[in-house]
CHARMM-style PDB file with segment names, atoms N, HN, CA, C and O in Angstrom:
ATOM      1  N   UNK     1       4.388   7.370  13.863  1.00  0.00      PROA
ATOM      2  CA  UNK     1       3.588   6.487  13.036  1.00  0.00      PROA
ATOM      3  C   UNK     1       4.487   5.897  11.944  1.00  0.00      PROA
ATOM      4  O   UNK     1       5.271   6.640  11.355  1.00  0.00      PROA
ATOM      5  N   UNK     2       4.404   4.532  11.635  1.00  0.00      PROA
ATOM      6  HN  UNK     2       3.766   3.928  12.114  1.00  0.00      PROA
ATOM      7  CA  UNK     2       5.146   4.009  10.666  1.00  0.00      PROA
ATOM      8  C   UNK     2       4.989   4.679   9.860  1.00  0.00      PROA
ATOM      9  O   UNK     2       4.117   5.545   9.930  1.00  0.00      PROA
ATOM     10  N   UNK     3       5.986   4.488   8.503  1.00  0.00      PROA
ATOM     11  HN  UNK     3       6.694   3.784   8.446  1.00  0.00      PROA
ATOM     12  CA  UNK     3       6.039   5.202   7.362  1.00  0.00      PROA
ATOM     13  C   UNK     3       4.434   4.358   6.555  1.00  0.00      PROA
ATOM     14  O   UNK     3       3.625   5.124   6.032  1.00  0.00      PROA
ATOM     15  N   UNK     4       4.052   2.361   6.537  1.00  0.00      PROA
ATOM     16  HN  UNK     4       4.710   1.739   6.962  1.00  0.00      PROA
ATOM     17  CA  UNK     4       3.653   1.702   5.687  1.00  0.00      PROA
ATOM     18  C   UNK     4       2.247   2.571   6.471  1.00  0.00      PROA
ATOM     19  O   UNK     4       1.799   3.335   5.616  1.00  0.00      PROA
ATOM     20  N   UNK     5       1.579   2.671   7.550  1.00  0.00      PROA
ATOM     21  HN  UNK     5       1.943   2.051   8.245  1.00  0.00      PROA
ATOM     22  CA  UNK     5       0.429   3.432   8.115  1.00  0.00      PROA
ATOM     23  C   UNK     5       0.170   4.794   7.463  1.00  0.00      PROA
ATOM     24  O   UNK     5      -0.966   5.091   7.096  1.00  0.00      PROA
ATOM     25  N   UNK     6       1.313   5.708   7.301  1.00  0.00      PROA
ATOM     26  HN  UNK     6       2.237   5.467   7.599  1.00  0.00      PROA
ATOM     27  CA  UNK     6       1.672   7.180   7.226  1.00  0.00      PROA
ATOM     28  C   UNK     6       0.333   7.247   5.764  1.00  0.00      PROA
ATOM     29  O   UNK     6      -0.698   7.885   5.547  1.00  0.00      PROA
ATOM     30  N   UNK     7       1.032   6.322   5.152  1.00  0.00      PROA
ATOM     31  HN  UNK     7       1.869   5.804   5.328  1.00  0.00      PROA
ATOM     32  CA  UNK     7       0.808   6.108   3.733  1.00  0.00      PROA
ATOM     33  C   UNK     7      -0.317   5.958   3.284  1.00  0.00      PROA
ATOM     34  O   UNK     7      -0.803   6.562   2.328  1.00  0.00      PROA
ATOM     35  N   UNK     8      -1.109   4.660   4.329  1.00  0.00      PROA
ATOM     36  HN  UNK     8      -0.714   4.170   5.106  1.00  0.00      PROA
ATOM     37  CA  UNK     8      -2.597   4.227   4.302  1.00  0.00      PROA
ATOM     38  C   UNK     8      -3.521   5.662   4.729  1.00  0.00      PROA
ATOM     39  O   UNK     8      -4.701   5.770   4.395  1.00  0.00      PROA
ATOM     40  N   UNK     9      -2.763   6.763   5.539  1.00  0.00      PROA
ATOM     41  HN  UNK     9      -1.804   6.675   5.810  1.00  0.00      PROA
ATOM     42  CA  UNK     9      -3.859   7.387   5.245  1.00  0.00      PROA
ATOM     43  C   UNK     9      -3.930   8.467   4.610  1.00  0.00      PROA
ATOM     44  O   UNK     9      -4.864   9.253   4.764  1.00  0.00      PROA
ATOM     45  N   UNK    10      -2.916   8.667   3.774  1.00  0.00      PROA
ATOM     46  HN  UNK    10      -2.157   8.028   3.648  1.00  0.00      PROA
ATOM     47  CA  UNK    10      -2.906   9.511   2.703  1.00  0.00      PROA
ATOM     48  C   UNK    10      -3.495   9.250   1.795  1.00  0.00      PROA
ATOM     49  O   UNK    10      -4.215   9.983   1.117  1.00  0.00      PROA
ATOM     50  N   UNK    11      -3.200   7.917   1.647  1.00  0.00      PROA
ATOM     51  HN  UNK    11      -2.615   7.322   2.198  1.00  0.00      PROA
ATOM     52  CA  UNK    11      -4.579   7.372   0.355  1.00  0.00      PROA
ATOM     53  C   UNK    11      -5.765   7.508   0.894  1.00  0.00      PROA
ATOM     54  O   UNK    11      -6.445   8.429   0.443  1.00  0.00      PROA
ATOM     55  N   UNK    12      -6.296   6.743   1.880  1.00  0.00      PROA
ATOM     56  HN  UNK    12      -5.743   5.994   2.246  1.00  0.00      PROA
ATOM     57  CA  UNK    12      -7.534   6.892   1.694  1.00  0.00      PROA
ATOM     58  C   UNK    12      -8.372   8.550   1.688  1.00  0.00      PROA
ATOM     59  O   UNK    12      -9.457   8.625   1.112  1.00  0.00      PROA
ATOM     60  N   UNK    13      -7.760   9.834   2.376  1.00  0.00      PROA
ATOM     61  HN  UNK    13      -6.878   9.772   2.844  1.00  0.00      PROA
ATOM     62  CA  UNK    13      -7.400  10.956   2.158  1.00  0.00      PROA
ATOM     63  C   UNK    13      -8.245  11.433   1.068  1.00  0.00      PROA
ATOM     64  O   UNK    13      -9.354  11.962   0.982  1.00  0.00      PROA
ATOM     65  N   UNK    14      -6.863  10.867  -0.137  1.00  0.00      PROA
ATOM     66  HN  UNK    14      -5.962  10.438  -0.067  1.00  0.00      PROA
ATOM     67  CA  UNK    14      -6.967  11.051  -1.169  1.00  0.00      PROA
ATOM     68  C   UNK    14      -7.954  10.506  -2.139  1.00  0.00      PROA
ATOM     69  O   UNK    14      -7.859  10.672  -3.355  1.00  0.00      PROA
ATOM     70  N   UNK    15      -8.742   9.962  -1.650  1.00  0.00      PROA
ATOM     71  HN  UNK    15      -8.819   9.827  -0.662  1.00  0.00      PROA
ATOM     72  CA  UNK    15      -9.895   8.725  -2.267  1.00  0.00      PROA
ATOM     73  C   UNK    15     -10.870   9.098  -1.551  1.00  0.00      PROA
ATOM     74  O   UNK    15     -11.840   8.356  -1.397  1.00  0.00      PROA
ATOM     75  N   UNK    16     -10.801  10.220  -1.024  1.00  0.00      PROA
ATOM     76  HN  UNK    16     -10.012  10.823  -1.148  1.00  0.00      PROA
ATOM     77  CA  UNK    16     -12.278  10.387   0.211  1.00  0.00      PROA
ATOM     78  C   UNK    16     -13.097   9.565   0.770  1.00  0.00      PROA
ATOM     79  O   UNK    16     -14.324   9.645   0.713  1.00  0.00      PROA
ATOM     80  N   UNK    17     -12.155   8.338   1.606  1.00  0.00      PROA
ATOM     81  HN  UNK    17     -11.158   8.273   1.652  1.00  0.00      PROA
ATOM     82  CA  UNK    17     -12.022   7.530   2.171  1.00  0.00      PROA
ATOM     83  C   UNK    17     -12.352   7.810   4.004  1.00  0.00      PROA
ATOM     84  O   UNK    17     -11.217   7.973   4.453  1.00  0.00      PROA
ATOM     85  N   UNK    18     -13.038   7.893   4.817  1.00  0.00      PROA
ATOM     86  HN  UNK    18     -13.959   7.761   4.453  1.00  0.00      PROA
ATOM     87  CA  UNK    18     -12.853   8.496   5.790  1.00  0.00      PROA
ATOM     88  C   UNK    18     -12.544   7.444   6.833  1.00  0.00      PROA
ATOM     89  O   UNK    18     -13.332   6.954   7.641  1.00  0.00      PROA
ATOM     90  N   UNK    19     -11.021   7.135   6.641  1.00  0.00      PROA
ATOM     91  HN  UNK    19     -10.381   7.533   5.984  1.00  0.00      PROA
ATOM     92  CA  UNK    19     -10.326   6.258   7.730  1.00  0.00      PROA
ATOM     93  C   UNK    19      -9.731   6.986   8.846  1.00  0.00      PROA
ATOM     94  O   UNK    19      -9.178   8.082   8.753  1.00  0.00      PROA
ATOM     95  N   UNK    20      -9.931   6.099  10.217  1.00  0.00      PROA
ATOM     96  HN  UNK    20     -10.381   5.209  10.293  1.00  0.00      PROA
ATOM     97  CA  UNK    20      -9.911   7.009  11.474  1.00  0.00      PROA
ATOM     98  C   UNK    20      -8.724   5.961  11.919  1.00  0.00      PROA
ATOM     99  O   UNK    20      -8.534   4.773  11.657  1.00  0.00      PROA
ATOM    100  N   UNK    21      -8.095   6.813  12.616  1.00  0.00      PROA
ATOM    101  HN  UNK    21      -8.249   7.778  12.829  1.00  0.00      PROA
ATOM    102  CA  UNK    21      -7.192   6.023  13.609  1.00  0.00      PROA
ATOM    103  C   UNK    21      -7.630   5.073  14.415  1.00  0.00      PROA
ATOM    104  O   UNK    21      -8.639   5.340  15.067  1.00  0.00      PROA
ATOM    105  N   UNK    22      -7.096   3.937  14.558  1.00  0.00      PROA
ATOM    106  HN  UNK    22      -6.276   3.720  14.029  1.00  0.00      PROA
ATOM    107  CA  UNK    22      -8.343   3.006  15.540  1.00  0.00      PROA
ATOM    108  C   UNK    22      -9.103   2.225  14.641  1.00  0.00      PROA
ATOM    109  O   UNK    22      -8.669   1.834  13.557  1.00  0.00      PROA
ATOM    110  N   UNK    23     -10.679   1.905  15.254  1.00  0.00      PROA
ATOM    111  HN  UNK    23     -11.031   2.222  16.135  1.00  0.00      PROA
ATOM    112  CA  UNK    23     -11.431   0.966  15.110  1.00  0.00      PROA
ATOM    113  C   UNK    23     -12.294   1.815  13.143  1.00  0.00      PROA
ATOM    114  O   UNK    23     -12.800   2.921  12.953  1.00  0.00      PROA
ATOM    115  N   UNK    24     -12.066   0.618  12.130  1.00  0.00      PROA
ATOM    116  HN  UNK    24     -11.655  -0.281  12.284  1.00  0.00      PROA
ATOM    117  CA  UNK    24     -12.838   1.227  11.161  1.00  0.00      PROA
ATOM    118  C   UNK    24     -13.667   0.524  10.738  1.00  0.00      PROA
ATOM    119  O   UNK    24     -13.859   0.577   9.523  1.00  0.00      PROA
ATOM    120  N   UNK    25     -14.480  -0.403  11.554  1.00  0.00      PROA
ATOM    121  HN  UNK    25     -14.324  -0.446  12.541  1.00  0.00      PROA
ATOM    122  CA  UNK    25     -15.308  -0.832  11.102  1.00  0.00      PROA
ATOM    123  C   UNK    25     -16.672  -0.850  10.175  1.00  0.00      PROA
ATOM    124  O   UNK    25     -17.433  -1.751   9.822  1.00  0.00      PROA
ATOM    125  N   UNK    26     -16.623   0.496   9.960  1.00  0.00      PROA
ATOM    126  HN  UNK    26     -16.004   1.227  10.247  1.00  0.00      PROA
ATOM    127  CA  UNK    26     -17.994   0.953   9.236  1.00  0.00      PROA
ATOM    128  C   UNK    26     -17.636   1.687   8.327  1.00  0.00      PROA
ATOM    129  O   UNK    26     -18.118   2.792   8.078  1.00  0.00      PROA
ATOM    130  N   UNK    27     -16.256   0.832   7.416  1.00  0.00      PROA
ATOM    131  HN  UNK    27     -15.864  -0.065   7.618  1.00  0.00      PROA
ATOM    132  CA  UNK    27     -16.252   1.456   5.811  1.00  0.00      PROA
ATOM    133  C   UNK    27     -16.369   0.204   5.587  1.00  0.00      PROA
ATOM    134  O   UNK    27     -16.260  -0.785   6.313  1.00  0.00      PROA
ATOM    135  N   UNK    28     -16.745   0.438   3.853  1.00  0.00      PROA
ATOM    136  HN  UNK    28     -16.833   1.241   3.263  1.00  0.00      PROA
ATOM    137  CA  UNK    28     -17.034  -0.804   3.325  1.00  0.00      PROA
ATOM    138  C   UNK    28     -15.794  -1.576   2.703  1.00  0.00      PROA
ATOM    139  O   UNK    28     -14.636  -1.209   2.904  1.00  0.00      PROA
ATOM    140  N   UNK    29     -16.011  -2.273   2.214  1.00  0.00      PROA
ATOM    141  HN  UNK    29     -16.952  -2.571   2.051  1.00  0.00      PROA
ATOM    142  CA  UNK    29     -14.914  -3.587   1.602  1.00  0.00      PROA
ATOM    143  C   UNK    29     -14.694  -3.159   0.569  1.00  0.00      PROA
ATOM    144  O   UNK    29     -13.574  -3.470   0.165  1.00  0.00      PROA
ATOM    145  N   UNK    30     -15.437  -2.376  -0.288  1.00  0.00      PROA
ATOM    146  HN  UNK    30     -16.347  -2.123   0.041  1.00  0.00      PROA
ATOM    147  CA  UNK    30     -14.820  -2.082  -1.314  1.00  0.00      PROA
ATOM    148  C   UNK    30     -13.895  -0.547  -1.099  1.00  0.00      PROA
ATOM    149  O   UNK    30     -13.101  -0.283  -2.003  1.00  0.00      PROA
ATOM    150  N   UNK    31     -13.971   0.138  -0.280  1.00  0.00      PROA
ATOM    151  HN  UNK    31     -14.616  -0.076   0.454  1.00  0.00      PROA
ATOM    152  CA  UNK    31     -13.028   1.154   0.337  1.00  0.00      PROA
ATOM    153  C   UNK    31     -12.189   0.689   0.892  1.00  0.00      PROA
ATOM    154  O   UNK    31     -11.201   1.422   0.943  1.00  0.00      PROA
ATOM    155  N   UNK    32     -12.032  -0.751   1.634  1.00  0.00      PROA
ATOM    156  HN  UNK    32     -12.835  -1.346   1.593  1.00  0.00      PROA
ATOM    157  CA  UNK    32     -11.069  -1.006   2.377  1.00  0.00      PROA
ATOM    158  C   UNK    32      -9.636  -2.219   0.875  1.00  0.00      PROA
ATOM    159  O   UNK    32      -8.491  -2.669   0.919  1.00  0.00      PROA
ATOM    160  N   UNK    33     -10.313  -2.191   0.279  1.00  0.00      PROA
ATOM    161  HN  UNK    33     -11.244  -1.825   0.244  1.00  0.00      PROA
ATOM    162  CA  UNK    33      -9.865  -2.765  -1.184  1.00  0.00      PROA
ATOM    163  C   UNK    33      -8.949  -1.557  -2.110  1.00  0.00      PROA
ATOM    164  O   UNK    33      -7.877  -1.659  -2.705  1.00  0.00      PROA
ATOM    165  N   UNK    34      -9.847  -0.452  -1.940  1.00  0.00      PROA
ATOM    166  HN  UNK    34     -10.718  -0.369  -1.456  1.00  0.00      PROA
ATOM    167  CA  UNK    34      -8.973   0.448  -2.339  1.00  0.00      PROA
ATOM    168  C   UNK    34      -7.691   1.061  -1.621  1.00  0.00      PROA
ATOM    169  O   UNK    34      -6.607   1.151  -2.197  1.00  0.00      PROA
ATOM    170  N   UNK    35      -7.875   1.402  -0.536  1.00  0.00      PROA
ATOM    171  HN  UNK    35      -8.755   1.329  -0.068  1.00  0.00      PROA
ATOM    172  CA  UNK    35      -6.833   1.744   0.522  1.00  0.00      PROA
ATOM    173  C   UNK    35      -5.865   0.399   0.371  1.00  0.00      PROA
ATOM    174  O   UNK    35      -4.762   0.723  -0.070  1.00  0.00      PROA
ATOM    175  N   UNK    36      -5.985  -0.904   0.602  1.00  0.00      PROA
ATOM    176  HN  UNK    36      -6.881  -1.166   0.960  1.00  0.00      PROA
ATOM    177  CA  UNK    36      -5.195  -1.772   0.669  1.00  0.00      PROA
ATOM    178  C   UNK    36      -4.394  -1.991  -0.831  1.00  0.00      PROA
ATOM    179  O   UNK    36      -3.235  -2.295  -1.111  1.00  0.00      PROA
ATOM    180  N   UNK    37      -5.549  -1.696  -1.611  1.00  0.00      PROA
ATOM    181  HN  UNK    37      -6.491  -1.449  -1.384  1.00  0.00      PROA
ATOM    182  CA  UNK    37      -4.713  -2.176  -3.442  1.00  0.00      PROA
ATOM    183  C   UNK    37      -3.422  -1.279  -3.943  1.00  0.00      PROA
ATOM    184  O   UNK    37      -2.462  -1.665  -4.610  1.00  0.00      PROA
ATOM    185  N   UNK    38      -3.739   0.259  -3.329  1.00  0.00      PROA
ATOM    186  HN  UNK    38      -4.519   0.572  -2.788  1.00  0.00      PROA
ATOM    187  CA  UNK    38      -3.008   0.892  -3.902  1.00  0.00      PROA
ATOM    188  C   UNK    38      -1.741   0.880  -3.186  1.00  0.00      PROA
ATOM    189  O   UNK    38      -0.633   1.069  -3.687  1.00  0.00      PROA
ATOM    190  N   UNK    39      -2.021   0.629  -1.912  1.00  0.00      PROA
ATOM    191  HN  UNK    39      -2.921   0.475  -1.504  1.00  0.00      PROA
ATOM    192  CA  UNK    39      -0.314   0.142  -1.131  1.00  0.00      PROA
ATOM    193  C   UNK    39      -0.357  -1.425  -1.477  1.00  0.00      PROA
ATOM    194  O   UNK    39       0.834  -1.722  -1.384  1.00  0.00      PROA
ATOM    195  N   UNK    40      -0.912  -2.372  -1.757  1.00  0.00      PROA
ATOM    196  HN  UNK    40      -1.880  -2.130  -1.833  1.00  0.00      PROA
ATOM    197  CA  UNK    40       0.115  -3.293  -2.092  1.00  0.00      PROA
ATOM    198  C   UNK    40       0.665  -3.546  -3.570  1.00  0.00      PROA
ATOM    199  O   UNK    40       1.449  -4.368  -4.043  1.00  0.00      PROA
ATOM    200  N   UNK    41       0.043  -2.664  -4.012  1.00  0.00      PROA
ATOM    201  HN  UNK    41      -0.594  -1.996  -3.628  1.00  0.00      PROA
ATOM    202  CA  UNK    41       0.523  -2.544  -5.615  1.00  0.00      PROA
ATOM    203  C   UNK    41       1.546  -2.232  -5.534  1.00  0.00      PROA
ATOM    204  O   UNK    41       2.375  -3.058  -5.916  1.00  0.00      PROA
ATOM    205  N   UNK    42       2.029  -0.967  -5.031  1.00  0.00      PROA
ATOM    206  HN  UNK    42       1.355  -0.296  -4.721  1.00  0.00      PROA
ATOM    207  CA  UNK    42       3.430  -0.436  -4.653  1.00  0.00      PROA
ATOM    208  C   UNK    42       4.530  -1.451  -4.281  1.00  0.00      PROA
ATOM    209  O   UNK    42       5.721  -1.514  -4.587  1.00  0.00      PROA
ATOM    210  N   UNK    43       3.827  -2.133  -3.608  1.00  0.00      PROA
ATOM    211  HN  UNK    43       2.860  -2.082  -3.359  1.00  0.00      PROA
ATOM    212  CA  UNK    43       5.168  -3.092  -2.486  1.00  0.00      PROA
ATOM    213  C   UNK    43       5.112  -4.086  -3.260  1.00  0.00      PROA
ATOM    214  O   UNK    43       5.824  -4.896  -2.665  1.00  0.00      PROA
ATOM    215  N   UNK    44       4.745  -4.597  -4.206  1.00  0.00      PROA
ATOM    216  HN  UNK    44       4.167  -3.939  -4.689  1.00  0.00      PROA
ATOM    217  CA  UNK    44       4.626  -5.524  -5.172  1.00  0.00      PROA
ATOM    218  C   UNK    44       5.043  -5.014  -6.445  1.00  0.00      PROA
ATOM    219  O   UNK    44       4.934  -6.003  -7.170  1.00  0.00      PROA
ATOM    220  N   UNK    45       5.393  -4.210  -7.048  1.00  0.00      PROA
ATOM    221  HN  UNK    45       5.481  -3.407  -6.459  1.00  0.00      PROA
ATOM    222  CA  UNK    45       6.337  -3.459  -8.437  1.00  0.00      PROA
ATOM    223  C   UNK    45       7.562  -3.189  -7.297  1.00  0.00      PROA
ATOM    224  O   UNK    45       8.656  -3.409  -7.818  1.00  0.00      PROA
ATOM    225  N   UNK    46       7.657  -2.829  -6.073  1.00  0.00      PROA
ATOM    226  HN  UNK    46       6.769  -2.651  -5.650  1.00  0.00      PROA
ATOM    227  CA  UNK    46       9.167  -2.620  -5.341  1.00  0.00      PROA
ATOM    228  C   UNK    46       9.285  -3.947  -4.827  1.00  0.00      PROA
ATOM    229  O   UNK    46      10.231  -3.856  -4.046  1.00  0.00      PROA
ATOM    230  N   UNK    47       8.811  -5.318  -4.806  1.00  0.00      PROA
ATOM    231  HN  UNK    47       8.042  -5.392  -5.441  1.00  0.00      PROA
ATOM    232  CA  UNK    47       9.653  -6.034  -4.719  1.00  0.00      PROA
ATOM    233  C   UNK    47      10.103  -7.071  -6.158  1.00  0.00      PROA
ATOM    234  O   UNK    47      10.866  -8.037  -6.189  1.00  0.00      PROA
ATOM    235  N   UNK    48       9.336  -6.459  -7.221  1.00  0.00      PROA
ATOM    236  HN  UNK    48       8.717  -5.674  -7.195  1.00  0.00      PROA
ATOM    237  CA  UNK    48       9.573  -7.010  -8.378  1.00  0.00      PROA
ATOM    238  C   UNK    48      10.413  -6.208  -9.016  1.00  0.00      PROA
ATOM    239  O   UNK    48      10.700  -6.683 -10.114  1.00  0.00      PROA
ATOM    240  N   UNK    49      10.874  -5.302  -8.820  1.00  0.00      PROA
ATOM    241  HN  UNK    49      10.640  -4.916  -7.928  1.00  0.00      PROA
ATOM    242  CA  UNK    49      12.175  -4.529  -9.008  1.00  0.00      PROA
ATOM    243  C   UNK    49      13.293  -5.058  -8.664  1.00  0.00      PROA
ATOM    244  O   UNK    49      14.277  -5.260  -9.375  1.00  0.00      PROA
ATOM    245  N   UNK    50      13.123  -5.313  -7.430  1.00  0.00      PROA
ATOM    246  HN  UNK    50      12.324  -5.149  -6.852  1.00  0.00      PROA
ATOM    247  CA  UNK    50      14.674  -5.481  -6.364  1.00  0.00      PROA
ATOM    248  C   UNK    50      14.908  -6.953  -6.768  1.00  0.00      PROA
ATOM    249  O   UNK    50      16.000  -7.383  -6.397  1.00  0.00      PROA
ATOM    250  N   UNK    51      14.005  -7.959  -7.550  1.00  0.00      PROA
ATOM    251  HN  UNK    51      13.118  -7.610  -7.851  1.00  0.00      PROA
ATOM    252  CA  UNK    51      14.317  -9.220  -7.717  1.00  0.00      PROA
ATOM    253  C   UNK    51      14.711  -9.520  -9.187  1.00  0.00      PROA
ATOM    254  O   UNK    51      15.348 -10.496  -9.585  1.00  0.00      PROA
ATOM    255  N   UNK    52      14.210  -8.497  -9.916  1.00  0.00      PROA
ATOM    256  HN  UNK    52      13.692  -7.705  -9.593  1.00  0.00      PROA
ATOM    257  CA  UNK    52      14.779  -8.339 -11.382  1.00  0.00      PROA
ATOM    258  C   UNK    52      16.151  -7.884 -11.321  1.00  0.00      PROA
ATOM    259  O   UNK    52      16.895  -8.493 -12.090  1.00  0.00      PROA
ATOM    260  N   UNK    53      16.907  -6.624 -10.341  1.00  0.00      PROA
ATOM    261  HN  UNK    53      16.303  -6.129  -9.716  1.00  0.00      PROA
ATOM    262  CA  UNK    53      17.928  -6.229  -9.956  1.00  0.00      PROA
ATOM    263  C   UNK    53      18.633  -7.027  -9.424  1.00  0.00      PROA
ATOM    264  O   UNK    53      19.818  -6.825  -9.692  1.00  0.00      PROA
ATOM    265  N   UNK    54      18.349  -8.367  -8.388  1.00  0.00      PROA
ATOM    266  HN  UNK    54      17.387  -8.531  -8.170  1.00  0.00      PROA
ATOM    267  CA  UNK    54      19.036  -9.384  -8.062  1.00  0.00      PROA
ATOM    268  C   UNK    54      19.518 -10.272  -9.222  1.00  0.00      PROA
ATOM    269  O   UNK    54      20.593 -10.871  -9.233  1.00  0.00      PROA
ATOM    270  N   UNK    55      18.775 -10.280 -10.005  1.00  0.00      PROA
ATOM    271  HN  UNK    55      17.901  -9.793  -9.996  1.00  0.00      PROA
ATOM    272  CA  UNK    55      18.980 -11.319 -11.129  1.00  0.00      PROA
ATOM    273  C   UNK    55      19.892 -11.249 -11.856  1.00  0.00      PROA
ATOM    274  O   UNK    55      20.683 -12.143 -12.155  1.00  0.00      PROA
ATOM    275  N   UNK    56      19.845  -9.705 -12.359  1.00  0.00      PROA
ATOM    276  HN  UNK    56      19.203  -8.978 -12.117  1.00  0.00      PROA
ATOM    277  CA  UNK    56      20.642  -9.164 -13.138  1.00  0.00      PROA
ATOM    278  C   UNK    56      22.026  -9.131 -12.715  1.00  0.00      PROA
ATOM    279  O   UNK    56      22.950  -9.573 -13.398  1.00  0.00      PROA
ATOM    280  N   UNK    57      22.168  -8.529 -11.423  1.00  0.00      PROA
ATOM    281  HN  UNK    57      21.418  -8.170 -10.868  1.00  0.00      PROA
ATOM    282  CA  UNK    57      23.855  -8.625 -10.555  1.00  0.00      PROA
ATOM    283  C   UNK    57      24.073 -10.181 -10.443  1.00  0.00      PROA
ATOM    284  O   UNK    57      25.263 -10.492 -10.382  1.00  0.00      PROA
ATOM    285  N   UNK    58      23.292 -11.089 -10.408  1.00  0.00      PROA
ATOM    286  HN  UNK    58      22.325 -10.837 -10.458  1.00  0.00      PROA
ATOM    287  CA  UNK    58      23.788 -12.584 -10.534  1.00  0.00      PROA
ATOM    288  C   UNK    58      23.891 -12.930 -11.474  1.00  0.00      PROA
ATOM    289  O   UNK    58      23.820 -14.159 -11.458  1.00  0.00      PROA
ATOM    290  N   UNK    59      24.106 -12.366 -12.886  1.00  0.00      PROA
ATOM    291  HN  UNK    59      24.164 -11.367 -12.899  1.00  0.00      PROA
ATOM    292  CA  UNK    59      24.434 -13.044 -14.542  1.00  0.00      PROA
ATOM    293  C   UNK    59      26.174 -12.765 -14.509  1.00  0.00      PROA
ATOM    294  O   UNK    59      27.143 -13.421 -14.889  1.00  0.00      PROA
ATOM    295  N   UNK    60      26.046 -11.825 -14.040  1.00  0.00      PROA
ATOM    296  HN  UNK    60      25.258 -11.292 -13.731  1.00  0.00      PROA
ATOM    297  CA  UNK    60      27.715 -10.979 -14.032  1.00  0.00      PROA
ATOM    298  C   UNK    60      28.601 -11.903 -13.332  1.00  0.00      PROA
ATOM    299  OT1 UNK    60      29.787 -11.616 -13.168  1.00  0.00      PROA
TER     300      UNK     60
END
């Protein structure tokens, strides 16, 4: 299992979220908001990192 999947269901897990492998059609939007927010929050501060870090090695 990918690592970005691994992840989705640790959160929801952790949010007592009851996401199944497969078809999840019968959680709601606002559960599927949470599972999605908290991984793209992540990947969004790690790619606003790596572009502040680009910036910085390009002043030099």
């Amino acid at each position: 299992m990918p690592n970005q999947n691994k992840g989705k269901y640790e959160i929801a897990n952790e949010l007592g979220i009851p996401l199944n492998k497969g078809y999840n059609g019968n959680i709601t939007a606002s559960h599927a908001g949470k599972i999605g927010g908290a991984i793209g929050g992540n990947m969004v501060k790690e790619m606003v990192r790596m572009a502040e870090q680009q910036l910085a090695n390009n002043k030099h």
